[in-house]
MARLODREN-149495 format. One record per residue (C-alpha): residue in three letters; x, y, z; residue number from 1. Coordinates in Angstrom, 1 decimal, padded with zeros to 4 digits. Example, Ala and Ser with C-alpha at 12.3 -4.5 7.8 and 13.67 -1.06 7.14 Angstrom:
  residuo    east   north      up  num
      ala   012.3  -004.5   007.8    1
      ser   013.7  -001.1   007.1    2
***
This chain:
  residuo    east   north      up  num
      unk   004.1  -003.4   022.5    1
      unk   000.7  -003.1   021.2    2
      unk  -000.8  -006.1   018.5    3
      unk  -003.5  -005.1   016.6    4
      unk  -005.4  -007.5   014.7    5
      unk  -004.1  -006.1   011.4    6
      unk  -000.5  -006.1   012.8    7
      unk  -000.9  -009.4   013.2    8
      unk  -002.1  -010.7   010.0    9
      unk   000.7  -008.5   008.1   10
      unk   003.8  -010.0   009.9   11
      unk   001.8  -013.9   010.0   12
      unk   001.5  -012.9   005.8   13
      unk   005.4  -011.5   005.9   14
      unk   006.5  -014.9   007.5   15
      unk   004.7  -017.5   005.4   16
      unk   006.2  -015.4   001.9   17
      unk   009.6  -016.1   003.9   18
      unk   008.9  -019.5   004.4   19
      unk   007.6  -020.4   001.2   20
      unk   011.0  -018.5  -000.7   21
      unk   012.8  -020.5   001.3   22
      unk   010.8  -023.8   000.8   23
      unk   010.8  -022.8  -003.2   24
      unk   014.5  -021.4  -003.4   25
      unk   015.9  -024.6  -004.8   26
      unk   012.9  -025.4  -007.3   27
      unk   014.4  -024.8  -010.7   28
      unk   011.5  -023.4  -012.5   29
      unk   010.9  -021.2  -009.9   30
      unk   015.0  -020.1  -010.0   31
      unk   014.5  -019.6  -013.4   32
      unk   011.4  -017.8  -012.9   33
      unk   012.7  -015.6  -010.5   34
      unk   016.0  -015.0  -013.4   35
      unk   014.1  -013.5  -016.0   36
      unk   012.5  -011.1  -013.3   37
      unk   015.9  -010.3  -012.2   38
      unk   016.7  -009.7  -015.6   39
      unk   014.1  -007.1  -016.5   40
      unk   014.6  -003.5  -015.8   41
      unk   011.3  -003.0  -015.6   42
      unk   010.3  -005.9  -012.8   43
      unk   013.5  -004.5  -010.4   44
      unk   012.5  -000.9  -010.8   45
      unk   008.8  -001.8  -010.1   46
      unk   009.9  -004.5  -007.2   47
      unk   012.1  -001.7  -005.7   48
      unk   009.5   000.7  -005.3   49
      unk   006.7  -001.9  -004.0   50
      unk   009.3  -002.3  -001.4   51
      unk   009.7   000.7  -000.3   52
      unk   006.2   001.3   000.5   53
      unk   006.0  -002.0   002.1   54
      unk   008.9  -000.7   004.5   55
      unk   007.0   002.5   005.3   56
      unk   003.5   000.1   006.1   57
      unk   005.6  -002.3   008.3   58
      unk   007.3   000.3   010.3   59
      unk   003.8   001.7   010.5   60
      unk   002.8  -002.0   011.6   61
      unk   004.5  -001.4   014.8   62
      unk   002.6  -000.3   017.9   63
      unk   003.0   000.2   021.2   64
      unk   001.7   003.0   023.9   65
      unk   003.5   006.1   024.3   66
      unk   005.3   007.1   027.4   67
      unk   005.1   011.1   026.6   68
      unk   001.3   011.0   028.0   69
      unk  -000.9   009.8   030.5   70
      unk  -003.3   008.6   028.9   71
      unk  -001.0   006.4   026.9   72
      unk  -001.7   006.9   023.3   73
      unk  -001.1   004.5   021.0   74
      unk   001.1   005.0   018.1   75
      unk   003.4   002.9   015.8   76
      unk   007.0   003.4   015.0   77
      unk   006.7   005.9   012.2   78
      unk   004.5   007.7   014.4   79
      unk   007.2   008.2   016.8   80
      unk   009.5   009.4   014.2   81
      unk   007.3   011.7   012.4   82
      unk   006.2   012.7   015.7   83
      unk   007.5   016.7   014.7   84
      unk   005.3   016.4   011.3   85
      unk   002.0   015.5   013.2   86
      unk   002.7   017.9   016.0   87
      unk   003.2   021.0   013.5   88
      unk  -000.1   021.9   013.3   89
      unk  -001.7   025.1   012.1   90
      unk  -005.2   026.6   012.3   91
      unk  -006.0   025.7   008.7   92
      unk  -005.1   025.4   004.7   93
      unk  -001.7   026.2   004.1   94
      unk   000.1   025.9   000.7   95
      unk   003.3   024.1  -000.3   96
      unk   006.1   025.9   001.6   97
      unk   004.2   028.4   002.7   98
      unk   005.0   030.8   005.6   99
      unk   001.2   032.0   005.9  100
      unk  -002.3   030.9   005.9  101
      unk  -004.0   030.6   002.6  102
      unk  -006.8   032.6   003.3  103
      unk  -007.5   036.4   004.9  104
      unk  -008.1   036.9   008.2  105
      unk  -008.2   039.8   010.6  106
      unk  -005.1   040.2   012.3  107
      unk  -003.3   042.4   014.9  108
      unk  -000.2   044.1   014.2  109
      unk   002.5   045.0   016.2  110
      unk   000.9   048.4   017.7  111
      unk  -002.5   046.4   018.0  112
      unk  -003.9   047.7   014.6  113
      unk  -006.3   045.5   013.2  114
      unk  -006.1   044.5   009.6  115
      unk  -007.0   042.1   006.8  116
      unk  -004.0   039.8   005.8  117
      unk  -002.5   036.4   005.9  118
      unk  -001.7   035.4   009.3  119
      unk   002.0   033.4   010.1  120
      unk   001.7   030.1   010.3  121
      unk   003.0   028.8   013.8  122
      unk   005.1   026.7   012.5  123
      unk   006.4   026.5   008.7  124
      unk   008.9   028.7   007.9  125
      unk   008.9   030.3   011.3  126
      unk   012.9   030.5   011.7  127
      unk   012.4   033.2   009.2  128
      unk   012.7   037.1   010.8  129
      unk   011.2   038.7   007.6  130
      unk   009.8   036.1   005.0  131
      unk   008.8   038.6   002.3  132
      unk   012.6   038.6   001.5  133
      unk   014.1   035.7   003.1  134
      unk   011.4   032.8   001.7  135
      unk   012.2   031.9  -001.8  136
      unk   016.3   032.1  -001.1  137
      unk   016.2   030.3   002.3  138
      unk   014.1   027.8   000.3  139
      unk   016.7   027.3  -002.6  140
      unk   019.1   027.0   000.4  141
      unk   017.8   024.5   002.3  142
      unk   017.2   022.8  -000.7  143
      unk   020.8   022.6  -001.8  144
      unk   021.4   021.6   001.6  145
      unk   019.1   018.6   001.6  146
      unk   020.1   017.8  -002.1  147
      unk   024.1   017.0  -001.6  148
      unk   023.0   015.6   002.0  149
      unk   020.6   013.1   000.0  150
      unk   023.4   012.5  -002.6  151
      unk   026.1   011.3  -000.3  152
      unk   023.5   009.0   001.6  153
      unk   022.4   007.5  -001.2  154
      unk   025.8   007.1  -003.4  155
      unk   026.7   005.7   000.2  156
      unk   024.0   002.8   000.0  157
      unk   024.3   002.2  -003.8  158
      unk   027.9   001.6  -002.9  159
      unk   027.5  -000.5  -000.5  160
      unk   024.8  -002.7  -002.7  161
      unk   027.7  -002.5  -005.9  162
      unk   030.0  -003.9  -003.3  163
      unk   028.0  -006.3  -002.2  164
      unk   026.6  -007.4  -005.8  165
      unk   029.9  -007.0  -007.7  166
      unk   031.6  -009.7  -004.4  167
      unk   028.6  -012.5  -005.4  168
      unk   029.3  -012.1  -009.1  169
      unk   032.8  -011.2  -009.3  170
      unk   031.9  -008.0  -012.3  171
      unk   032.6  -004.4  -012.2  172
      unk   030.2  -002.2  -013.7  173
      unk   029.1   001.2  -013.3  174
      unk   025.9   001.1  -011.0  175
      unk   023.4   002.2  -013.5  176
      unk   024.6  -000.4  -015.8  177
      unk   024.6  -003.3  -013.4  178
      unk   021.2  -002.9  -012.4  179
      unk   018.8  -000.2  -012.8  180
      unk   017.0  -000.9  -009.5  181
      unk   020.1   000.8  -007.6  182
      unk   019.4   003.6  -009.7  183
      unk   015.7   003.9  -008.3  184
      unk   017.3   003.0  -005.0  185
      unk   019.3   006.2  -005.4  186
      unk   016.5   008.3  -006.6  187
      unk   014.2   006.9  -003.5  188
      unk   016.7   007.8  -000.8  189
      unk   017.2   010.9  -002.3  190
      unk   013.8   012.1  -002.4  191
      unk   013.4   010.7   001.1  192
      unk   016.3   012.6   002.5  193
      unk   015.2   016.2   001.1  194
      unk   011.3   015.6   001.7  195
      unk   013.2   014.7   005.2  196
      unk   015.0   017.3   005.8  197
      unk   012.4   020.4   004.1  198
      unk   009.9   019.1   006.7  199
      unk   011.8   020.4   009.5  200
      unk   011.1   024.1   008.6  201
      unk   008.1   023.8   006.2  202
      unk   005.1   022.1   005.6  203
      unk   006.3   020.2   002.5  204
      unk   002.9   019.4   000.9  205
      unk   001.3   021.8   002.6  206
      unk  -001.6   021.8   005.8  207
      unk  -005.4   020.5   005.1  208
      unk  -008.6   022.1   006.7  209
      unk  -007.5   021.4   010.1  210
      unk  -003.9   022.4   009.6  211
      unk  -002.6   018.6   009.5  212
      unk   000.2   018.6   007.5  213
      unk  -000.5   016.6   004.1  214
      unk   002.7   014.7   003.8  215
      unk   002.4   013.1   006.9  216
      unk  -001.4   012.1   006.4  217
      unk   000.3   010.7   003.0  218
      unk   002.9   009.0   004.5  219
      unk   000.1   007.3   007.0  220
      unk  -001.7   006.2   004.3  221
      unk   000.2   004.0   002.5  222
      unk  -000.5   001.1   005.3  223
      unk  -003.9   001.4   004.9  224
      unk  -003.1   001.1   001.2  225
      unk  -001.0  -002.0   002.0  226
      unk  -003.6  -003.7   004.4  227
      unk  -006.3  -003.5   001.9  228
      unk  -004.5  -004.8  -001.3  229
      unk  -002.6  -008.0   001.0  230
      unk  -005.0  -009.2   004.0  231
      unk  -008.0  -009.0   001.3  232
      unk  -006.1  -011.1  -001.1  233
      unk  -005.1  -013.7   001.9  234
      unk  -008.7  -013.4   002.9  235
      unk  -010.4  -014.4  -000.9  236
      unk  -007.1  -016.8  -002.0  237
      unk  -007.8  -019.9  -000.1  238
      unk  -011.6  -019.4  -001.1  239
      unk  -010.6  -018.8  -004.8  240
      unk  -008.5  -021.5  -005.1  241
      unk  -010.4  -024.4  -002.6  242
      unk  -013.5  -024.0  -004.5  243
      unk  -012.0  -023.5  -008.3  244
      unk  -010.0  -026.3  -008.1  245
      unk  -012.4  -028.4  -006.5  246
      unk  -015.1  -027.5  -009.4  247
      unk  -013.1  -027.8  -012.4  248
      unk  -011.7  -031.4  -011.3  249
      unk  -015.2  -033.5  -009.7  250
      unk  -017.3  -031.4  -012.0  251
      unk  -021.0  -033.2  -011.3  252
      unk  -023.0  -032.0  -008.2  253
      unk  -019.7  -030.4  -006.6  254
      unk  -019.1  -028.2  -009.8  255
      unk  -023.0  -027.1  -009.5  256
      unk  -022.8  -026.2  -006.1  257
      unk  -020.2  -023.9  -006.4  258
      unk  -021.0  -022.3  -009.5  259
      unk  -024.3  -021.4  -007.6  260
      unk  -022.9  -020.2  -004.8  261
      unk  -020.3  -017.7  -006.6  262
      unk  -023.4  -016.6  -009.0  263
      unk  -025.5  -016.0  -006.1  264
      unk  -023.1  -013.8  -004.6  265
      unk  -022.2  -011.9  -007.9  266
      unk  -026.0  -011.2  -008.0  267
      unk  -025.8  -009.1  -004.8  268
      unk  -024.5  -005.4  -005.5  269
      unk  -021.0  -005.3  -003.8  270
      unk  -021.5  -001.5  -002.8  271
      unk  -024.8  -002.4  -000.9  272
      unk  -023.2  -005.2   000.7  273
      unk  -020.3  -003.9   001.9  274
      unk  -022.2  -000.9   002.9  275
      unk  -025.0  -003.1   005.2  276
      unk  -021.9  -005.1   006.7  277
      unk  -019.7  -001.3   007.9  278
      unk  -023.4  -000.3   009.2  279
      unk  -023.5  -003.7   011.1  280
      unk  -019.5  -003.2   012.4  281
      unk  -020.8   000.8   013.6  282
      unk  -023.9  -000.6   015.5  283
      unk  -022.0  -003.3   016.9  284
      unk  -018.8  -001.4   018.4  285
      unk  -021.6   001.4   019.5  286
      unk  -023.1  -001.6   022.0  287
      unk  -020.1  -002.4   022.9  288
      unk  -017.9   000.8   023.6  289
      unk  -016.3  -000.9   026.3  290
      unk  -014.6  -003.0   024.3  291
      unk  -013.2   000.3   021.8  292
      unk  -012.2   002.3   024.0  293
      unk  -009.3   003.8   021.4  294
      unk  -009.5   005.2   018.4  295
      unk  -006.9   003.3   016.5  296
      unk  -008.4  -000.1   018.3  297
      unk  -012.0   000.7   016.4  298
      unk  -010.5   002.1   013.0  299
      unk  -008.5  -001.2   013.5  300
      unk  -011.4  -003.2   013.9  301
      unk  -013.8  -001.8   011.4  302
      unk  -010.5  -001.6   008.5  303
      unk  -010.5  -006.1   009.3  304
      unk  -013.8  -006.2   008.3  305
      unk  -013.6  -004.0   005.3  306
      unk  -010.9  -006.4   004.4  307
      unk  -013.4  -009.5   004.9  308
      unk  -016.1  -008.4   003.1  309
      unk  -013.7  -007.0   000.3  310
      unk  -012.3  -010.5   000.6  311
      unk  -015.9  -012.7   000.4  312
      unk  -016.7  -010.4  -002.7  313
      unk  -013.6  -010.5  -004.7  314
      unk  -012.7  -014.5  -005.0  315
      unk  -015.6  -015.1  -007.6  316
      unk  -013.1  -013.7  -010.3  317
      unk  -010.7  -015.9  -009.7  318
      unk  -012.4  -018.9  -009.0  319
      unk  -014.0  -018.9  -012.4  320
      unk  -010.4  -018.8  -014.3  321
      unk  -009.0  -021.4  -011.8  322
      unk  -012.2  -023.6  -012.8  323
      unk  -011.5  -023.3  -016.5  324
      unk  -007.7  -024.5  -016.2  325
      unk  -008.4  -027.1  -014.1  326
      unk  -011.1  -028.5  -016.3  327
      unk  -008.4  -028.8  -019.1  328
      unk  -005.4  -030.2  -016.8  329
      unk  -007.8  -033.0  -015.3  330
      unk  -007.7  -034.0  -019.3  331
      unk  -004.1  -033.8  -019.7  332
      unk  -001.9  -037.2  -020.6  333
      unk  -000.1  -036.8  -016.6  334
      unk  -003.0  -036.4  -014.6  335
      unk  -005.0  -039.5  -016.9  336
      unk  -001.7  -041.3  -016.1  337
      unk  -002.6  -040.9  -012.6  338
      unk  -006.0  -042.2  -012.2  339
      unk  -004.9  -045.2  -014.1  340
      unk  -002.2  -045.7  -011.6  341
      unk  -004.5  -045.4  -008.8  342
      unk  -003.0  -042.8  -007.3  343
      unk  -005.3  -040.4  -004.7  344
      unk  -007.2  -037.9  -005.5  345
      unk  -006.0  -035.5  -002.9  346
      unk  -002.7  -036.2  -004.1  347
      unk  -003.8  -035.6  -007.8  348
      unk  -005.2  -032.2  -006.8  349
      unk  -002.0  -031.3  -004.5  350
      unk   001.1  -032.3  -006.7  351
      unk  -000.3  -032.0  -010.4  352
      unk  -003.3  -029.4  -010.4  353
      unk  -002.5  -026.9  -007.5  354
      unk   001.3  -026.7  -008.6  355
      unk   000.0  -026.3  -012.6  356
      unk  -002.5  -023.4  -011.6  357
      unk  -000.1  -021.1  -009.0  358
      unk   001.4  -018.9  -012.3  359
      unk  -003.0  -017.8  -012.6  360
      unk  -003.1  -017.3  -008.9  361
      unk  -000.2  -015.9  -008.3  362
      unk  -000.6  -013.6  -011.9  363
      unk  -004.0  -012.8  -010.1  364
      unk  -003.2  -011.9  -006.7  365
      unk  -000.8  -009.1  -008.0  366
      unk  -003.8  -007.3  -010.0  367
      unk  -005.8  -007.6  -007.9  368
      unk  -003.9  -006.2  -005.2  369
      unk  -003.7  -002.7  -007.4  370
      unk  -007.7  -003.1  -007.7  371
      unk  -008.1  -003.5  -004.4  372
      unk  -006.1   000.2  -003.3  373
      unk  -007.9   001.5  -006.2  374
      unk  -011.2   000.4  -004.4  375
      unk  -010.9   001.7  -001.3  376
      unk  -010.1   005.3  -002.4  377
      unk  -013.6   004.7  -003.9  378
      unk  -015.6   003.3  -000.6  379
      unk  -014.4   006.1   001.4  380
      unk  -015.3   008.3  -001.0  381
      unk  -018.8   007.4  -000.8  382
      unk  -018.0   007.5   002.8  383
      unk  -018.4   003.2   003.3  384
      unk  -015.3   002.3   003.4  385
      unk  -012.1   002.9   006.2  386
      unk  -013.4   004.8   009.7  387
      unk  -013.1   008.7   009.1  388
      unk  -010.1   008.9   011.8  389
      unk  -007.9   006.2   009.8  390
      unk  -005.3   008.0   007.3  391
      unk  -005.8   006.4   003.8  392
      unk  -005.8   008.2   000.1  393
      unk  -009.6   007.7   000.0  394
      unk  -010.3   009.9   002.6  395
      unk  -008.2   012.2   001.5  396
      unk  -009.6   012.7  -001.8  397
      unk  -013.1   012.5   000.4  398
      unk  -012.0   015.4   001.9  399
      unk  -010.3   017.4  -000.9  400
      unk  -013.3   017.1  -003.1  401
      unk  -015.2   019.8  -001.4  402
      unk  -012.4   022.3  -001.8  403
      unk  -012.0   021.9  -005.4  404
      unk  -014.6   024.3  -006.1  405
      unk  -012.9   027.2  -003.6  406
      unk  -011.2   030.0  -004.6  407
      unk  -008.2   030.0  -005.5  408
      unk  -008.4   026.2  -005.3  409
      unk  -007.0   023.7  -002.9  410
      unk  -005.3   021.5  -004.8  411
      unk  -002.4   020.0  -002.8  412
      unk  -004.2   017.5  -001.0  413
      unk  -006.2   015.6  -003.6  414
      unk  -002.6   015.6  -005.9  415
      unk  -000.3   014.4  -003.1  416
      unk  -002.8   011.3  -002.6  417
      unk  -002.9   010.6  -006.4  418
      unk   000.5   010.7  -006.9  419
      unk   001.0   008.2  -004.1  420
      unk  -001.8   006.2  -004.9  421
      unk  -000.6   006.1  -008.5  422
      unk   003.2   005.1  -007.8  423
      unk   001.8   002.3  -005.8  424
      unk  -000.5   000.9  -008.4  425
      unk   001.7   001.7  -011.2  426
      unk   004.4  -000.4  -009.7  427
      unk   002.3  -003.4  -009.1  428
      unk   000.9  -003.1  -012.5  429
      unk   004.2  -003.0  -014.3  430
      unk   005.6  -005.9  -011.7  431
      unk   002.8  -008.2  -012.4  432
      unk   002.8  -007.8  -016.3  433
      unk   006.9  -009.3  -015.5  434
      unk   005.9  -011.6  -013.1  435
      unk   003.0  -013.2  -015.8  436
      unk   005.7  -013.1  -018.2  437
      unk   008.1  -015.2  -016.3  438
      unk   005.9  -017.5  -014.6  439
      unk   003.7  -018.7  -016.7  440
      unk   004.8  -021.8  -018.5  441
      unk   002.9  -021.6  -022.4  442
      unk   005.3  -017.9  -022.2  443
      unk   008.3  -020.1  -021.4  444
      unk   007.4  -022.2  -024.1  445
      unk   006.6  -020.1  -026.8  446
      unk   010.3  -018.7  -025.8  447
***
């Protein structure tokens, strides 16, 4: 097994959020925090979906070398599964179940004729003897096929969750009443088993410039989506949250230092920035190739430091809202209450300010994180962001952008990443307007 430095930091991140439900899982505010998500259709349907792609990034989390080559290749567990999707390539653009190439060429027939045509692709829809006739109903078929396989799977698991769910509570309901999150568990497996299943005889989403099929670069992607939204936001929270609090209650000297600091860096264009700091990661790996040998070890390494300088440039936000509420809890009746009593003022900060100010950071940390996917479709883009070789959305869209202007357009590429890209941040948009709903405390007043 293979650890990679992002690997790493994932599964220490996915072990300290077990820890800390399990350290928090008999807190009443928090249980009743976690209730009114429970009870919003919204939040579940959102939650179930975030999930999802998390289960895709940490299967994709999971390397080790491959024993089907000498050289040992290094690939992850979804790699390994998908391995028929990234070995079905053709020589170029391919549509959406298409059986040929998307452009002309000059091809040989059967008697060695030459003449201008689409060429077969080598591997979509190849089981067909005579596709002009046999596309569009085999097709239909195969999508029936994959359509009442998908429904008995996931009636099967929705089943299973009922059974489980209706044994805790001791209710019968239908499964779309009881909780509309086994609804988009349905929907989910569904889709999954028929994108599944089509991929086996066509190139779903079709093939990009170098005939790589689209729904596996897709599919890669979301990890890369995943890494930059969570290990930036465990890079910038301790910052954020050390140096907010820490202004907002000494104020003074302490409270001018900091806000110095974080104005100093605003002043510095993020883009140039980050831009000088990947130029300084390329030079460095180049004078040290030994050290990179692979290419997933230095698309690895130069994806950690786009994290860290995303990380040093994004807790300024933050810190300046955590600094205003802990300028106005320091004045609150409890915390005055505590100075008089001479209690400590570590333990102040720890068991009356830090425990007042997790609803903002915790509010924060999920909007940001759908900033944060947002912003590195845009650095690779511009071409500063992940390494050229790593599967993400950005590059992607990088790569799409040129073909928008071809005719007849290429179009299947640049949509497959949005579509993604805008089911992930669309779910951790609609889950962190729920979570600021039930978490923070003047909401659970007002109610």
């Amino acid at each position: 097994m293979i650890v990679l430095w992002t690997d790493a930091l994932i599964f220490m991140l996915v072990f300290a959020l077990l820890a800390l439900g399990f350290y928090l899982r008999d807190k009443e505010h928090i249980k009743q925090g976690l209730q009114k998500i429970a009870d919003s259709k919204i939040g579940m349907v959102s939650l179930v979906v975030l999930l999802f792609f998390v289960g895709v990034g940490l299967l994709d989390s999971v390397h080790f070398k491959s024993a089907d080559n000498k050289g040992g290749e290094i690939v992850s567990l979804l790699d390994h599964w998908a391995a028929p999707l990234k070995e079905h390539v053709e020589k170029t653009y391919s549509a959406p179940f298409a059986t040929t190439l998307y452009s002309k060429e000059i091809t040989n027939t059967a008697e060695g004729t030459p003449q201008w045509g689409y060429p077969r692709l080598t591997f979509g829809g190849r089981h067909l003897q005579d596709p002009a006739t046999q596309h569009i109903p085999d097709i239909l078929q195969k999508t029936a096929i994959a359509f009442i396989q998908g429904l008995i799977i996931s009636s099967l698991m929705v089943l299973l969750l009922l059974l489980v769910r209706f044994k805790k509570q001791k209710a019968k309901k239908t499964f779309c009443s009881a909780s509309p999150a086994l609804c988009t568990v349905f929907v989910i497996v569904l889709a999954s088993n028929m994108l599944i299943y089509l991929s086996q005889y066509y190139h779903v989403f079709g093939t990009d410039k170098v005939g790589e099929d689209v729904l596996y670069q897709t599919v890669k992607s979301i990890r890369t989506g995943l890494v930059i939204g969570t290990l930036t936001t465990l890079i910038m929270l301790p910052m954020a949250i050390i140096f907010g609090i820490l202004a907002g209650f000494f104020q003074g000297w302490v409270d001018d230092v900091i806000q110095y600091i974080y104005t100093t860096l605003n002043s510095i264009p993020s883009v140039l920035l980050i831009a000088a700091s990947v130029l300084m990661v390329q030079v460095y790996m180049a004078n040290h190739e030994s050290s990179f040998t692979s290419v997933i070890v230095r698309s690895d390494t130069r994806l950690l430091f786009l994290c860290l300088i995303l990380g040093v440039t994004s807790w300024t936000g933050l810190c300046r809202l955590l600094r205003a509420e802990t300028l106005k809890l320091r004045e609150m009746e409890y915390v005055q209450a505590a100075h008089a009593l001479g209690v400590r003022q570590g333990t102040i900060l720890v068991r009356h300010i830090l425990p007042n100010v997790m609803h903002i950071v915790i509010i924060s940390v999920v909007l940001d994180f759908s900033s944060l996917v947002l912003a590195e479709a845009v650095l690779s883009y511009i071409n500063i962001g992940v390494d050229p070789t790593t599967y993400s959305w950005g590059n992607m869209i990088n790569g799409a952008r040129l073909e928008m202007a071809r005719e007849p357009i290429v179009w299947w590429s640049l949509s497959a990443a949005f579509v993604f890209m805008f089911a992930l941040v669309l779910a951790a948009n609609l889950f962190a307007d729920v979570v600021q709903n039930a978490l923070d405390p003047r909401a659970a007043h007002n109610d």
